[in-house]
C-alpha positions in Angstrom: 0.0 0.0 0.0 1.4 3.0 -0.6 1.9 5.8 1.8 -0.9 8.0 -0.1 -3.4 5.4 0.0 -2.5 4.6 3.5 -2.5 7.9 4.6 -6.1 8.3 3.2 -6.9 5.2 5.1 -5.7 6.6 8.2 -7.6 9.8 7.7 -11.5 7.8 6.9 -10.7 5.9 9.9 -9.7 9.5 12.0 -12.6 10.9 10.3 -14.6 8.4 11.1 -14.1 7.9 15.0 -14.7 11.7 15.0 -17.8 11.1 13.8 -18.7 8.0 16.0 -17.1 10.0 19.2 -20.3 12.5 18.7 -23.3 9.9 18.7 -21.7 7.1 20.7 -22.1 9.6 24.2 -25.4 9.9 23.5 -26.6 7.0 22.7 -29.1 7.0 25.8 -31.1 9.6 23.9 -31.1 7.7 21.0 -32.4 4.9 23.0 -34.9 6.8 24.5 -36.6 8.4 21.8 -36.4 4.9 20.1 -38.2 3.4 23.3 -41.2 6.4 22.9 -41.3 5.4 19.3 -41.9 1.7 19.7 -44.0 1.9 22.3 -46.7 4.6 21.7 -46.5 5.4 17.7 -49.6 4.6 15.9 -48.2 1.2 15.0 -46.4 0.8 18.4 -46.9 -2.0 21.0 -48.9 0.3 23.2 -50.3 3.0 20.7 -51.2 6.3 22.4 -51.6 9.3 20.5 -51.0 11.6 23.5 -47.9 10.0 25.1 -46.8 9.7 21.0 -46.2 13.8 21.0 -43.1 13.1 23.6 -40.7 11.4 20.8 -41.3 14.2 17.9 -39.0 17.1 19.7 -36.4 14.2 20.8 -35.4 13.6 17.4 -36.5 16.9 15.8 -34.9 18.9 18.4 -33.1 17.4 21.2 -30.5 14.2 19.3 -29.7 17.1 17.3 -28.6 19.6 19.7 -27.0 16.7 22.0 -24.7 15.7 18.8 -24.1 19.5 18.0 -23.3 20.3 21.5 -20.8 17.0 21.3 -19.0 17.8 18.1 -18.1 21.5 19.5 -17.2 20.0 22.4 -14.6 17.4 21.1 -12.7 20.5 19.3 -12.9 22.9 22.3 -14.6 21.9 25.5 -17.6 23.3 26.9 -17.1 26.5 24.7 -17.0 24.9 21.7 -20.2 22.5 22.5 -22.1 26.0 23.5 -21.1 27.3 20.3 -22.0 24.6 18.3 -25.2 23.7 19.6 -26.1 27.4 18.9 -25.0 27.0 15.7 -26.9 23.1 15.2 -30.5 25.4 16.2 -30.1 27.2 13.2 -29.9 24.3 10.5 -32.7 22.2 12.7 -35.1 25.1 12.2 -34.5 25.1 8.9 -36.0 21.8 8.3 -38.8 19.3 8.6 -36.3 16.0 9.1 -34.4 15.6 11.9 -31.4 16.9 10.9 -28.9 14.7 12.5 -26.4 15.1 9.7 -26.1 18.9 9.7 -25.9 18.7 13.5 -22.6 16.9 12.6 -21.4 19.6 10.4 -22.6 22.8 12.5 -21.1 21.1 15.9 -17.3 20.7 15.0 -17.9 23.8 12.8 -18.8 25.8 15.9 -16.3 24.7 18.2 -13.7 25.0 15.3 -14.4 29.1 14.9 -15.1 30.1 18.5 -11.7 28.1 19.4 -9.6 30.1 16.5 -11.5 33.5 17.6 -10.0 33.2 20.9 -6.4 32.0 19.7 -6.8 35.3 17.8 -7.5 37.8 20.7 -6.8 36.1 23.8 -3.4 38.5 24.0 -5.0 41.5 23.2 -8.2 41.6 26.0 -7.8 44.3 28.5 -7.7 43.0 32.0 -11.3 42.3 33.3 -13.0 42.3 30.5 -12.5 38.7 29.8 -15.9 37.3 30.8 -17.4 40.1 29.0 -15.7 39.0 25.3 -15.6 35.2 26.3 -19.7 35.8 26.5 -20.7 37.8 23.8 -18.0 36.4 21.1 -19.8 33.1 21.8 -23.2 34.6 21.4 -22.7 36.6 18.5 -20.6 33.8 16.5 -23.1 31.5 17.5 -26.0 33.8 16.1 -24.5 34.6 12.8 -23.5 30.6 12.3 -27.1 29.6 13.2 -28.4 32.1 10.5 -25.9 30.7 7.9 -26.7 27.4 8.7 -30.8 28.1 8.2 -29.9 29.8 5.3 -27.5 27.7 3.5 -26.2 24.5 5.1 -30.2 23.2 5.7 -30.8 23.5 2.0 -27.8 21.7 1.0 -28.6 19.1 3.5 -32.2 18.7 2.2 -30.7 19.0 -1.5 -28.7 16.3 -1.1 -31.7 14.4 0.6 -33.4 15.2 -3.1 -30.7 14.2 -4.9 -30.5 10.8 -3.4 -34.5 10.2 -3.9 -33.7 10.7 -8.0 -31.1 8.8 -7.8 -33.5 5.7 -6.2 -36.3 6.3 -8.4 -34.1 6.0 -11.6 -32.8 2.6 -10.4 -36.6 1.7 -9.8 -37.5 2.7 -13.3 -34.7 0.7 -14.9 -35.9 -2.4 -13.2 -32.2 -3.4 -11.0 -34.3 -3.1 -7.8 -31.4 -4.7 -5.4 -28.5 -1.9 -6.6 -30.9 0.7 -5.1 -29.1 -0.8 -1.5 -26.0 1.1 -2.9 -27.4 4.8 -2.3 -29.7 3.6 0.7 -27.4 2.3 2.9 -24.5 4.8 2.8 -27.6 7.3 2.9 -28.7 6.1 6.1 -25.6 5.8 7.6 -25.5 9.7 6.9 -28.8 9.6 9.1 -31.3 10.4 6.3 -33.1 7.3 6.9 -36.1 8.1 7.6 -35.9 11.1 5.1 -35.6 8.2 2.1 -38.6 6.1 3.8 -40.7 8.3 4.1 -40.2 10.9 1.7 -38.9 8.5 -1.3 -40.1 4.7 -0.4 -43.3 5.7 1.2 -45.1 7.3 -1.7 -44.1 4.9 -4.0 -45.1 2.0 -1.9 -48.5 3.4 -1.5 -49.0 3.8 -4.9 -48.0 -0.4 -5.7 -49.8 -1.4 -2.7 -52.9 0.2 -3.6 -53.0 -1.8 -7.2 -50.9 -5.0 -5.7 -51.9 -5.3 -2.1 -48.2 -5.1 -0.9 -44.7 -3.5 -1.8 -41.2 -4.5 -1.5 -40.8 -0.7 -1.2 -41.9 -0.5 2.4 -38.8 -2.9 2.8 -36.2 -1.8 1.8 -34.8 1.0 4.1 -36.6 -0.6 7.2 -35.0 -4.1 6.6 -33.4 -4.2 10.1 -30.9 -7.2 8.6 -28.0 -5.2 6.9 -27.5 -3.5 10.4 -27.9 -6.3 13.0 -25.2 -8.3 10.5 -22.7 -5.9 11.3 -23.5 -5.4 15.0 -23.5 -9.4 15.3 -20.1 -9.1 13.5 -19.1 -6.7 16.1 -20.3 -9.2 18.8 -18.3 -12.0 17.7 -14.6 -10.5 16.3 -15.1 -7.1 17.1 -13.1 -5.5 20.3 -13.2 -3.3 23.3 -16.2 -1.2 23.8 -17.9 -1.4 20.4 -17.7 -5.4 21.4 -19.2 -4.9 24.9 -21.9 -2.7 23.7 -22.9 -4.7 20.7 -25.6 -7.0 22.2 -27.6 -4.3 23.8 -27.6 -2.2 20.7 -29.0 -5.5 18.9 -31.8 -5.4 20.8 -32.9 -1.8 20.4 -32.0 -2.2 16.5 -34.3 -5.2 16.1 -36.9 -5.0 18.1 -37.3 -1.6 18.7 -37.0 -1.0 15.1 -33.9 2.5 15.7 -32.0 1.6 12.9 -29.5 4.9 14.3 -28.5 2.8 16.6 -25.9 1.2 14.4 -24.7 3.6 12.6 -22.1 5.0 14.8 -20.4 1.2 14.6 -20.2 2.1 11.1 -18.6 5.4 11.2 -15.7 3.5 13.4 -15.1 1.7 10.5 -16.0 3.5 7.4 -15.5 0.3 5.2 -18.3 -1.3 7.0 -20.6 0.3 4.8 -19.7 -2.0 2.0 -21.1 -4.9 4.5 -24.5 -3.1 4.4 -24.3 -3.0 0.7 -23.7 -6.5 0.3 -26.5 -7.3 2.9 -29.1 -5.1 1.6 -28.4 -5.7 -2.4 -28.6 -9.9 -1.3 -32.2 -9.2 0.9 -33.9 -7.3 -1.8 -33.0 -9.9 -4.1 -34.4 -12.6 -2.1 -37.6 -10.6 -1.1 -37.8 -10.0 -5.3 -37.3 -13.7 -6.1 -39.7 -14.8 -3.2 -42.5 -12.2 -3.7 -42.4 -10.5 -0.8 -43.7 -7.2 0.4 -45.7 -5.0 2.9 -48.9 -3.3 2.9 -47.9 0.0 4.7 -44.8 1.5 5.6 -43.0 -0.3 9.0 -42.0 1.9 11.2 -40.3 1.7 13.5 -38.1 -0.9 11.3 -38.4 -3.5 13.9 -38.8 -6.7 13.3 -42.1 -6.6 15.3 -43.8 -3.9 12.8 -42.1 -5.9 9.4 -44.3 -9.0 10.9 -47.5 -6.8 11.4 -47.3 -5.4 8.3 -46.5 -8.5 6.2 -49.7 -9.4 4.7 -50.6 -13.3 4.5 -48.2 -15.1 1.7 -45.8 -13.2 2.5 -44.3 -14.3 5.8 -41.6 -16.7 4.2 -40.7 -13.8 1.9 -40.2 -11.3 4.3 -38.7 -13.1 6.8 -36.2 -14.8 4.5 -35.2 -11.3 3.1 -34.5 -10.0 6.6 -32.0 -13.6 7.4 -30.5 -13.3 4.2 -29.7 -9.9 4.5 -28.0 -10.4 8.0 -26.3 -13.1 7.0 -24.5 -11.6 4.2 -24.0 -8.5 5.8 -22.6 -10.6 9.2 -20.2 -12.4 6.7 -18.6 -9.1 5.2 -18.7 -7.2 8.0 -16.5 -10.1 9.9 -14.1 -10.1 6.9 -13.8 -6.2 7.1 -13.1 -5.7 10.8 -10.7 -9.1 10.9 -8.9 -7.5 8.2 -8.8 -4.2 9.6 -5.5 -2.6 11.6 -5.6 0.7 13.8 -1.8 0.9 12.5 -1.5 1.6 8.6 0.5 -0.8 6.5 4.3 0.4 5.8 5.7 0.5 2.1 8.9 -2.0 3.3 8.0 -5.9 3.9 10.5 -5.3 6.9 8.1 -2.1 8.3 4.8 -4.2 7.3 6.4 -7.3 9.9 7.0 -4.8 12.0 3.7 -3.9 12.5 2.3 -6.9 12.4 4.3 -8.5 15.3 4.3 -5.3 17.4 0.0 -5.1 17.3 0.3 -8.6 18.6 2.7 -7.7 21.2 0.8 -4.9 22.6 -1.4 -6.1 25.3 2.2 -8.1 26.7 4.4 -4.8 26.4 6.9 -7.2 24.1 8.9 -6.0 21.7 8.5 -6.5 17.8 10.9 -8.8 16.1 13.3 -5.5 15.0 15.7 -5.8 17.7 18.5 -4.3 18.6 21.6 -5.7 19.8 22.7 -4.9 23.3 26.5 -3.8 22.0 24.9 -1.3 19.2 22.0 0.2 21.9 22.9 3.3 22.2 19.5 5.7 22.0 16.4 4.7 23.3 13.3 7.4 23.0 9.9 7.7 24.9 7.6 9.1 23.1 3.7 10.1 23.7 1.4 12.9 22.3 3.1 15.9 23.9 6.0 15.1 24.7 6.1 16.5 28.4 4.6 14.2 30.7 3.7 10.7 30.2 7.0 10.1 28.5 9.4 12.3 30.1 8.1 10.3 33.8 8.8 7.0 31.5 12.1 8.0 30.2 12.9 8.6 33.4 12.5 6.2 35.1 14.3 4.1 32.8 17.0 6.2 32.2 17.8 6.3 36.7 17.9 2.0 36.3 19.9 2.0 33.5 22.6 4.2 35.2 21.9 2.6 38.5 23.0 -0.6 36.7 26.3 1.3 35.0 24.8 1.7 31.3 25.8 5.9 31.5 26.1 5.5 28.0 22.9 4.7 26.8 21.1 8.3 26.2 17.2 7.6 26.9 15.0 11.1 26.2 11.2 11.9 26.0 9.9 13.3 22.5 6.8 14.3 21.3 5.4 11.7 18.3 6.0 14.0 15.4 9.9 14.9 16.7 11.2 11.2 17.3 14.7 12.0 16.2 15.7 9.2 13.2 19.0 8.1 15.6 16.2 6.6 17.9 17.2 2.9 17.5 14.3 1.8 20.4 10.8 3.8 20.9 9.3 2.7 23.5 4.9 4.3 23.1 1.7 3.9 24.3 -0.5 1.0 22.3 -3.0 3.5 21.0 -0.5 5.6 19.3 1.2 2.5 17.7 0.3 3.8 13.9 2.0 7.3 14.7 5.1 6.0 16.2 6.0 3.8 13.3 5.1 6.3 10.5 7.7 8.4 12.5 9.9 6.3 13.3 10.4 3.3 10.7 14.2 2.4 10.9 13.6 2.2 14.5 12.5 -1.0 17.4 8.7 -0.1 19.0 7.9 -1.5 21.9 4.3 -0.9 22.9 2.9 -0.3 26.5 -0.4 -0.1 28.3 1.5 2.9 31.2 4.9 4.0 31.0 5.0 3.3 34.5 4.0 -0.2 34.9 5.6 -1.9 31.9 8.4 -4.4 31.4 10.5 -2.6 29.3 13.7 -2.1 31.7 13.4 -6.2 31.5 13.4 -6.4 27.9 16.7 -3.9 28.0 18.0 -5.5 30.8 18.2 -8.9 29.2 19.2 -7.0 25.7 21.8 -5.8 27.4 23.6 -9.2 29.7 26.9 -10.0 28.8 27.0 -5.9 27.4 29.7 -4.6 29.5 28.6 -1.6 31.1 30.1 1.7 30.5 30.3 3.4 34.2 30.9 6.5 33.4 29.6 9.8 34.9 26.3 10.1 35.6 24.1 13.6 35.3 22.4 14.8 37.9 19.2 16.6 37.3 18.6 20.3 38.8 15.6 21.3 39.6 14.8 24.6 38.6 13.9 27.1 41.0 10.0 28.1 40.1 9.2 25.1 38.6 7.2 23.9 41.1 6.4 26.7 44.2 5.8 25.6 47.2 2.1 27.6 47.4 1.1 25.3 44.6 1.2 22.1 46.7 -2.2 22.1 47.8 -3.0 19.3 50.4 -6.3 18.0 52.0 -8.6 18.6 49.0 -12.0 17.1 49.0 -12.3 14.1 46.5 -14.3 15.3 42.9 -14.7 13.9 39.6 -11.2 12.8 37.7 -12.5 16.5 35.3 -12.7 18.5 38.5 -9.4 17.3 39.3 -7.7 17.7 36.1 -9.6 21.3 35.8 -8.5 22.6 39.5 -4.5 21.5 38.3 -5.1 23.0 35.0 -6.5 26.6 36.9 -4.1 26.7 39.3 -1.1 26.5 36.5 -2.9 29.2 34.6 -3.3 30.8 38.1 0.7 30.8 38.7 1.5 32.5 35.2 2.5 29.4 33.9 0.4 28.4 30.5 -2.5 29.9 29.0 -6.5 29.0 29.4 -6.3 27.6 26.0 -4.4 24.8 28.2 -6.8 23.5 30.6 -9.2 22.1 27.9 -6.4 20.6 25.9 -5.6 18.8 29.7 -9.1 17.4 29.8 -8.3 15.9 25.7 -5.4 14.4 26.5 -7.3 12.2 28.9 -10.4 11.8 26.9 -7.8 10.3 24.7 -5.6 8.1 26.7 -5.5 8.1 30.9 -2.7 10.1 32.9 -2.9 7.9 35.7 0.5 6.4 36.2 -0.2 3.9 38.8 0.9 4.2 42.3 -1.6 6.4 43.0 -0.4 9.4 41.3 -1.8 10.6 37.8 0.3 13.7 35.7 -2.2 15.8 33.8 -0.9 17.3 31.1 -2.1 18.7 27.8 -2.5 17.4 24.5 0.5 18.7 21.5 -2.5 20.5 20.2 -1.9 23.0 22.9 2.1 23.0 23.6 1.8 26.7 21.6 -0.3 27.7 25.2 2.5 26.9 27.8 4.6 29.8 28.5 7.2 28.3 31.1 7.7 25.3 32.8 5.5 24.5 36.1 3.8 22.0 38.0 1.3 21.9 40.8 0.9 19.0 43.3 -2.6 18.2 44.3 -3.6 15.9 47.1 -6.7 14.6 47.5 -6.5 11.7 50.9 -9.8 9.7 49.8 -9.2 9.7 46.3 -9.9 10.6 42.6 -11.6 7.7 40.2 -9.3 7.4 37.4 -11.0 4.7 35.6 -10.7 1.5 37.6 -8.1 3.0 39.5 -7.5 6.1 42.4 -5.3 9.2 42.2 -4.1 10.5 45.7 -1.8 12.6 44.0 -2.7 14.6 40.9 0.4 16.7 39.5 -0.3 19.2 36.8 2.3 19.3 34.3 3.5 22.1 31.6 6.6 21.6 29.8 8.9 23.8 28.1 12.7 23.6 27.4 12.5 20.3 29.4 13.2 22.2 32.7 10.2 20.2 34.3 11.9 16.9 33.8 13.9 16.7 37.1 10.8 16.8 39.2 9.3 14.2 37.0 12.5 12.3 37.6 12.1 12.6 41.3 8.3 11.1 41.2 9.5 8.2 38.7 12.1 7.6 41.5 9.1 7.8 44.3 7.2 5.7 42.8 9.9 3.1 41.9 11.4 2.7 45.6 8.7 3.9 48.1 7.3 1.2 49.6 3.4 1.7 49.7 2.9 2.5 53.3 5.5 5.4 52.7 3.3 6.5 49.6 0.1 6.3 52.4 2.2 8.7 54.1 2.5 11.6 50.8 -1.4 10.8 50.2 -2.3 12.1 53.7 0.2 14.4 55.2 -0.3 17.5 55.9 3.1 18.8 55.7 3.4 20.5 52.2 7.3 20.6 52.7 7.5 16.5 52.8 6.1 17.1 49.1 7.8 19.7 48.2 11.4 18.3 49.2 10.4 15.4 47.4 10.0 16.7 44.3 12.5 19.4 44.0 15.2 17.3 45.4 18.1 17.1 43.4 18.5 13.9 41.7 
């Protein structure tokens, strides 16, 4: 593959866990309007024409905003969601389908501007009048992007909703019924479904069942079998959460007919939409060849309404068309996500083997089959988004064993991925950034790691190097700069909050000191959106993102301690030190907490979590290594 086609890979599948990473948190909603729907519609299991009303401004108005509010969000925090939920009102207005797709533009959109407004003039606002820009930049930018989006994004949206309906009826009128799947499915995965029911399928159904008594055009979008293939598919060979949440999706997808509920399991993996294809082409084929058909439109598409609305002689049809269609769809789906890598494929056979033996190392912390030779080791780089924390604690570390053990001559540094010098002959990353780390660093070994903490790699180098003889020369010792950390900024006894709180209050209080910019606290909260900054040992190093490195001014950390705890996951921060690097002169007092953590016992780390001493912390991590 080449590096274009990969890098176009790379960039769909990006793309397409942006996209998931705005519906997937609000999935409840989904679920909830689809519950109102298939319960109380006029062809629910309970029908009720009053309790009905409650589902119409959940996906007219509500999903919409949720998934604008989201998409801001994920590009600039909780001023970027405002934003763009401003901006998604415009577009919804502007239409009479939910308008679940434009959300998705008008969301990112929003935070996108509001976030490069403030990039803009954030230097150049007099003292004190920061709220009063920060509010009415977001309300006017908001305003004028919901008026362009009622003017001209809701047309396009609805435009492309008419172009799509032409584009059906012309494969109608030349008689290849099952290629109509081809513009259907990637249509509804675009959430126009139920534009193309009802405002392509429905009228024509009508119109065949009224001289017929039934029409396979009532089946074709609702056919809940293309999408319950690929969350099956998920079931069985997918992985992590899209595996775990898979079977409950199923449900709501096939029996309460919310065909959205899938579709964010495609956007993961944009070349899933060829499974729908496959599985909707092969069920209206079978439906075609069997005579098959409804007499009204089903909806909801669950299974449930298909069987009420199937007329007599037409059961086997129908219900072979929805089997076939998951069947196929299950098939192609399982091929596509086997076959699919979160790393990219390298030009080289020797990169390609790389990657291929490092993805299956991951989970161990192994290396891939590169290796380097203990005599030739002479550069070994850590490297993670930024650069500045999560690394630099990891190289660290390593870096105090290795010269502990006599190896002075081995030079082990933190970089950010991006800047992984090409001398690097081991990088040692996180398993989530495995792709990035070899498209920067081919000629090098990667060794992949769940924490840079708790890993095995000082093993692996350890037994790399026996029978190396070691160098023993003079080893370096780390000053800590003075202002790095102050001793005001070691704030003990807090009261436990959310892990957000926590990362917020660090991310304040460096703002606070002078040290980085606001810009910075939302890029903390990113970073671990993205990947955790727990360390283990209690102790988790917020830091930001390399999105926001251009908002540190100096170097500085703060030490928070919080005696009962912050949930990091599974696991509890008593410790939570704020990080901004620059010019590296943070990276002594990360050396002093790798050290900490590496030979306190853990009734001596009891004794940091709950003292109330701020000079036992302080000492501790300005010491001079």
């Amino acid at each position: 593959m080449s590096n274009k086609n990969s890098g176009a890979q790379e960039a769909m599948q990006k793309f397409g866990r942006f996209l998931s990473g705005m519906v997937m948190p609000n999935i409840g909603a989904f679920i909830a309007w689809g519950f109102l729907t298939a319960l109380f519609i006029p062809t629910g299991w309970l029908p009720n024409e009053y309790l009905a009303q409650v589902g119409g401004p959940m996906s007219k108005w509500l999903i919409p905003l949720l998934l604008g509010f989201t998409g801001g969000s994920a590009v600039y925090g909780h001023r970027g969601g405002v934003v763009g939920a401003i901006a998604t009102s415009g577009i919804i207005a502007g239409a009479d389908i939910p308008m679940f797709l434009g959300a998705m533009i008008m969301g990112p959109l929003g935070g996108f501007l509001i976030k490069k407004f403030d990039e803009a003039v954030q230097d150049s606002i007099p003292g004190g009048f920061e709220m009063l820009v920060n509010n009415f930049s977001a309300g006017i930018l908001g305003g004028i992007l919901a008026i362009l989006a009622y003017m001209g994004v809701g047309p396009v949206v609805l435009s492309v909703n008419d172009i799509l309906r032409s584009g059906v009826e012309s494969i109608v009128a030349m008689g290849l019924l099952p290629l109509v799947s081809i513009l259907v499915e990637p249509a509804k995965i675009l959430f126009l479904n139920n534009a193309i029911n009802h405002g392509v399928f429905s009228p024509l159904g009508i119109q065949q069942a009224e001289e017929f008594g039934k029409s396979m055009f009532f089946l074709i979008e609702a056919n809940p079998g293309p999408g319950l293939g690929v969350l099956l598919a998920y079931w069985f060979v997918g992985k992590g959460m899209a595996k775990a949440s898979s079977p409950g999706a199923m449900i709501i997808h096939f029996l309460g007919g919310i065909h959205e509920i899938y579709f964010p399991y495609i956007l993961m993996k944009p070349q899933l939409v060829l499974a729908v294809i496959a599985g909707g082409m092969s069920g209206v084929f079978t439906m075609n060849m069997l005579d098959g058909g409804l007499i009204a439109p089903s909806s909801p598409g669950s299974i449930i309404a298909i069987l009420a609305m199937t007329p007599k002689g037409a059961f086997l049809a129908n219900i072979a068309d929805v089997i076939v269609a998951t069947i196929v769809s299950f098939l192609v789906a399982s091929t596509l996500i086997k076959m699919s890598k979160d790393t990219e494929e390298e030009d080289s056979l020797e990169n390609a083997q790389a990657s291929m033996n490092a993805m299956k190392a991951q989970s161990k912390g192994q290396a891939a089959e590169k290796k380097v030779s203990g005599k030739d080791l002479k550069f070994i780089a850590y490297a993670c988004d930024a650069g500045m924390g999560s690394s630099a604690l990891g190289a660290a570390a390593l870096r105090k064993k290795l010269h502990r053990d006599g190896y002075t001559n081995i030079t082990v540094k933190n970089f950010a991925i991006g800047n992984i010098p090409k001398e690097a002959q081991i990088v040692v990353s996180q398993e989530k950034l495995a792709s990035r780390a070899l498209e920067d660093s081919p000629q090098a070994e990667h060794i992949w790691i769940k924490d840079f903490t708790n890993n095995n790699v000082y093993d692996i180098i350890k037994a790399r190097l026996s029978g190396v003889e070691a160098a023993h020369g003079e080893v370096e010792v780390q000053e800590v700069k003075e202002g790095v950390l102050l001793k005001e900024n070691v704030k003990l006894g807090l009261k436990s909050v959310s892990k957000e709180e926590a990362i917020r209050a660090a991310g304040e209080l460096l703002v606070k000191s002078g040290y980085v910019k606001e810009g910075y606290v939302e890029g903390m909260l990113a970073r671990e959106r993205d990947i955790s900054t727990y360390i283990g040992k209690g102790i988790a190093i917020p830091h930001g993102e390399n999105a926001v490195k251009d908002q540190v001014k100096k170097s500085g950390i703060v030490v928070l301690q919080y005696p009962d705890g912050v949930p990091f996951g599974n696991n509890v921060a008593h410790l939570v030190v704020g990080i901004a690097g620059k010019d590296n002169d943070h990276l002594a007092i990360l050396a002093n907490i790798a050290t900490t953590m590496d030979e306190c016992e853990d009734a001596e780390l009891q004794k940091l979590y709950t003292t109330k001493d701020a000079n036992v912390l302080y000492e501790l991590f300005t010491k001079s290594s």
